[in-house]
C-alpha positions as CSV (number, residue, x, y, z in Angstrom):
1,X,36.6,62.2,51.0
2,X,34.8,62.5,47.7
3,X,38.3,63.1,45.7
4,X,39.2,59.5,46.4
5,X,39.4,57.5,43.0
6,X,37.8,53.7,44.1
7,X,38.3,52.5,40.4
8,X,41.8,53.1,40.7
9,X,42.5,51.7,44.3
10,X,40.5,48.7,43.7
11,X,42.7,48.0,40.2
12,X,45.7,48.2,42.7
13,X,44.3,45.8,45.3
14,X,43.6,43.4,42.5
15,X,47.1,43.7,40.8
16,X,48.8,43.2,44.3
17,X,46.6,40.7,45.0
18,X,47.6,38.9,41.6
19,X,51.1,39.7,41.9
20,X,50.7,37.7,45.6
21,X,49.4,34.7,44.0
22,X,51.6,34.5,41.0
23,X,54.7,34.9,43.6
24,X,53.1,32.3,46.0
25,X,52.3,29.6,43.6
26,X,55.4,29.7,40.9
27,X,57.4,27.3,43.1
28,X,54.8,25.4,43.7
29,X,54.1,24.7,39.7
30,X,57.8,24.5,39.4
31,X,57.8,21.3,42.0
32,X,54.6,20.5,39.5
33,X,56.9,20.9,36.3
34,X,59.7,18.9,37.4
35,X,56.9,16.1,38.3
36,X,55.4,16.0,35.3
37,X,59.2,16.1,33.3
38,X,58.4,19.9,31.9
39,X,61.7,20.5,31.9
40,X,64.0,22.7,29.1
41,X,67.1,21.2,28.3
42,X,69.5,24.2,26.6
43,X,70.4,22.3,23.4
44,X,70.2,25.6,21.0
45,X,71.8,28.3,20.6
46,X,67.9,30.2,21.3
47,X,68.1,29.0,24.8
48,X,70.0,31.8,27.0
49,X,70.2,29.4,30.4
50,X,73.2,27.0,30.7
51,X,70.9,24.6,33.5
52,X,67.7,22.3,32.9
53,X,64.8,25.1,34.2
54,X,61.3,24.0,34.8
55,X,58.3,25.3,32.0
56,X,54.9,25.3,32.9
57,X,55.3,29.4,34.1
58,X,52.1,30.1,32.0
59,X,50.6,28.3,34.3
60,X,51.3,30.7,37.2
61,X,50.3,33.5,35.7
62,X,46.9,31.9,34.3
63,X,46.0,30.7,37.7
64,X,47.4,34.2,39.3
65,X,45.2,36.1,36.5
66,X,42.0,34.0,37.2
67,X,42.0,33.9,40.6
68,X,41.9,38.2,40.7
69,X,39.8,38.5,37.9
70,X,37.4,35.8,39.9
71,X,37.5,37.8,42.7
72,X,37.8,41.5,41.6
73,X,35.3,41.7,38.5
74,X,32.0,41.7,38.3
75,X,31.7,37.7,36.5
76,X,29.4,37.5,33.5
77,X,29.0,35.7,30.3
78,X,31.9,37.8,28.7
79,X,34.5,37.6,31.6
80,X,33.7,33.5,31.5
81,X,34.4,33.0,27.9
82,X,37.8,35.0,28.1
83,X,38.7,32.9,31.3
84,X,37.4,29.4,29.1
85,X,39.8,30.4,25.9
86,X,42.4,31.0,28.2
87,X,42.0,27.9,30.0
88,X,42.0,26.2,26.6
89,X,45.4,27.9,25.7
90,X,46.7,27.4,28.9
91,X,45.5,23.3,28.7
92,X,47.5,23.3,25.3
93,X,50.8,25.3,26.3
94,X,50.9,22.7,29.2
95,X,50.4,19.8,27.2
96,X,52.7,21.4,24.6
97,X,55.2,21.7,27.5
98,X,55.5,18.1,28.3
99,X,55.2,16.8,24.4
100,X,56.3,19.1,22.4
101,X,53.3,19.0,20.0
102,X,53.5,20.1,15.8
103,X,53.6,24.3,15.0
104,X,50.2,22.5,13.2
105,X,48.5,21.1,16.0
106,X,48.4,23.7,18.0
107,X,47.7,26.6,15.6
108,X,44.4,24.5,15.5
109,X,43.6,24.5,18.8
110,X,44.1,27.9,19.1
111,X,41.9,29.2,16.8
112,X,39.6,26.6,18.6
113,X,39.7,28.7,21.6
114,X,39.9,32.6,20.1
115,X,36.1,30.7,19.2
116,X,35.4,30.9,22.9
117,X,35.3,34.1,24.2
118,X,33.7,35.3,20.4
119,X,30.8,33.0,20.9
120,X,30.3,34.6,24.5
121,X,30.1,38.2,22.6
122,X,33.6,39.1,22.8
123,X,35.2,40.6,19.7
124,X,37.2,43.7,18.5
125,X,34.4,45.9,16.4
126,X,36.3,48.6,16.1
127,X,39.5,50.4,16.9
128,X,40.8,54.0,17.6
129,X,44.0,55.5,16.5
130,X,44.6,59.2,16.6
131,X,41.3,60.2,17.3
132,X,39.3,58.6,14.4
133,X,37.4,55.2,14.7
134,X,37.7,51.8,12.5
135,X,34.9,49.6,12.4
136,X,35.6,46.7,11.6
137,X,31.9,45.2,10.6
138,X,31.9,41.4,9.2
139,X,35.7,41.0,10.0
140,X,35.5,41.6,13.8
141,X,35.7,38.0,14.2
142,X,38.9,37.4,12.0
143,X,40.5,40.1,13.4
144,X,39.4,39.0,17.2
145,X,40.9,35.3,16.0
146,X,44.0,37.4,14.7
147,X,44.3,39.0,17.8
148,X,44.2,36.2,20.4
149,X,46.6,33.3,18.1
150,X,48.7,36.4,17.2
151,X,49.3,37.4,20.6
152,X,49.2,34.0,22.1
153,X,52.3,33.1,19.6
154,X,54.3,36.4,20.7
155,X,54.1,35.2,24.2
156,X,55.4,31.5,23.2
157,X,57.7,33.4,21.1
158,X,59.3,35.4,23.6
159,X,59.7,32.9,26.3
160,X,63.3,31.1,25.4
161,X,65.0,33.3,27.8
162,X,63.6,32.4,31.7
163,X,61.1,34.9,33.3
164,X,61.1,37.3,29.8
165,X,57.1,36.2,29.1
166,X,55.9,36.5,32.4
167,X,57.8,39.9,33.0
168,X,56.7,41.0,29.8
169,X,53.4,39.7,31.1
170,X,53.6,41.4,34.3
171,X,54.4,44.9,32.2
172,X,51.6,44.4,29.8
């Protein structure tokens, strides 16, 4: 019984178990969306649905994403800053959702939260690419702050067409 990888099965149980969540509680944030009027209208030729859908799906995934990493890792001061910046983002894109804030506004608020997880000693030191290692010294913070807006606008980028983000998401 020694060959049997307990890393690996315990990743599993924690991406089923977060797969469960997220499946269980998207209609339940939908119901939430239509509540709160987080609705998209198709008026561009960017949108690919022809119907009103309900938003708010970053919301799932947040709340499927916490609630594993709650119960599956090993919580410290690291794995609570990443879960407060994403909170913050999360706060924003649902805020964003229902009032449509400026490109401005919330470019500010999320280099606000890439702040977060940085000040709880998260950042990217260094990188490796075909075998050799880049340290990044004094610019692991702009490039951690990089990172996180950059990636957070991909997502927000890629979700006109219903489901894309969160099965991108679900890939990644």
């Amino acid at each position: 019984m020694s060959d049997i990888n307990y890393p690996l099965i315990f990743g599993l149980l924690a991406l089923v178990f977060s797969a469960l969540i997220s499946y269980v509680i998207t209609p339940i944030v939908m119901l939430l969306a239509v509540k709160v009027k987080a609705i998209d209208v198709p008026k561009d030729d960017r949108r690919m649905h022809s119907r009103a859908i309900p938003r708010l799906g970053g919301l799932a995934i947040f709340i499927a994403f916490c609630s594993g990493t709650l119960i599956f890792s090993d919580i410290n001061i690291q794995i609570c800053g990443l879960l407060l910046g994403a909170l913050v983002i999360v706060a924003l894109g649902f805020v964003d959702d229902i009032f449509a804030l400026s490109p401005w506004l919330k470019l500010l608020f999320q280099i606000i939260a890439s702040f977060i997880p940085i000040l709880c000693g998260n950042a990217i030191e260094h990188i490796s690419i075909f075998g050799r290692t880049i340290e990044f010294g004094v610019f692991s913070i702009p490039v951690t702050v990089l990172w996180i807006v950059g990636l957070t606008n991909a997502v927000n980028l890629i979700d006109g067409l219903d489901g894309l983000a969160c099965g991108i998401a679900t890939i990644a």
